[in-house]
C-alpha positions in Angstrom: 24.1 2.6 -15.4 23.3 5.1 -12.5 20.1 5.1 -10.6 18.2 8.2 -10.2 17.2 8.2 -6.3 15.0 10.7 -6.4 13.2 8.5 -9.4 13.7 4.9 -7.3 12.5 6.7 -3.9 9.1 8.1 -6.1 8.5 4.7 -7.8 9.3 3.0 -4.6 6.8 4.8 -2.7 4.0 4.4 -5.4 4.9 0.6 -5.2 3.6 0.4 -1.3 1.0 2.7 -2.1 -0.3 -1.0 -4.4 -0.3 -2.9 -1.4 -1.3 0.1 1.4 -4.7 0.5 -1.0 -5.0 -2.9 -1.7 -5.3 -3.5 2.0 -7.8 -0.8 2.8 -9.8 -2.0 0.0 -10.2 -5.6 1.2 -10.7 -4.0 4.9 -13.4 -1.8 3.9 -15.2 -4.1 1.3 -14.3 -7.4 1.6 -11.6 -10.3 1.3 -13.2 -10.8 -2.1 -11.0 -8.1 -3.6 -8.4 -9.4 -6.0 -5.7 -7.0 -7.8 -6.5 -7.4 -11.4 -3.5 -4.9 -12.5 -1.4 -1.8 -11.8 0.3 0.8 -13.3 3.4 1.9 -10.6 5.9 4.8 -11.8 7.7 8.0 -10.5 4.4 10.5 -10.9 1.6 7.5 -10.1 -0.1 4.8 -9.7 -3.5 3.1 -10.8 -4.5 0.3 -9.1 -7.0 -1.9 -10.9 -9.5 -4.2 -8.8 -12.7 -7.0 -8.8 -15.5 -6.0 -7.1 -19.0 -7.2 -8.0 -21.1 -3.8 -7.3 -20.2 0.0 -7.6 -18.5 1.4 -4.1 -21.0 3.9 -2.4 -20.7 6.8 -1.1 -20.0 6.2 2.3 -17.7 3.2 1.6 -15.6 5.5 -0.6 -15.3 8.2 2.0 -14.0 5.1 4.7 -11.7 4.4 1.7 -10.0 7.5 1.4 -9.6 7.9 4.9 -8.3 4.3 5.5 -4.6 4.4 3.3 -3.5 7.2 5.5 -3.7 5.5 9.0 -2.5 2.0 7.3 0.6 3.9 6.2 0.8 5.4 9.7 0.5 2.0 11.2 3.1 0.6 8.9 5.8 2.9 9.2 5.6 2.8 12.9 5.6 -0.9 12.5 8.5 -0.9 10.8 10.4 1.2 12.8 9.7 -1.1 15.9 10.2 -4.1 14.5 13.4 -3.3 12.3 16.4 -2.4 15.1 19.8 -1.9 13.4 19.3 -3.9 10.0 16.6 -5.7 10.3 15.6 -9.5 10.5 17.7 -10.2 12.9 15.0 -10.8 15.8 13.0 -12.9 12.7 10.0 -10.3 12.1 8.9 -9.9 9.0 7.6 -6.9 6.6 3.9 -6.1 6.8 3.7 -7.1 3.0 
């Protein structure tokens, strides 16, 4: 069996994109926020979630800003906290 990267590298980023929103939607509307589901493949993701009321306008518009400077965040993260191959200095992934 051979792996498609392109394929793994397209599901893989979908995959954080789960846990980037999930964290921007408990930021922006509350620790109440549970995952109920998701959908995670090479074209997409869905990304099913508790919430007792409808989101408003202007939590919506925080929303959609929000993922993008998470990722930011991360990726920088990452990149100073992983030297060489990793764990070695005993950090840990943001997720």
């Amino acid at each position: 069996m051979k792996v498609d990267r392109a394929i793994r590298r397209a599901t893989e980023a979908h995959h954080s994109g789960t846990h980037v929103l999930n964290a921007a939607l408990k930021k922006t509307l509350g620790d109440h926020i549970k995952q109920s589901g998701s959908l995670v493949n090479p074209e997409r993701l869905r990304f099913d979630f508790t919430h007792f009321s409808r989101i408003d306008e202007a939590e919506m518009d925080r929303l959609k800003s929000l993922p993008i400077k998470l990722s930011v965040k991360t990726r920088r993260s990452k990149l100073a906290s992983y030297p060489g191959r990793g764990h070695e200095n005993g950090s840990r992934s943001g997720f």
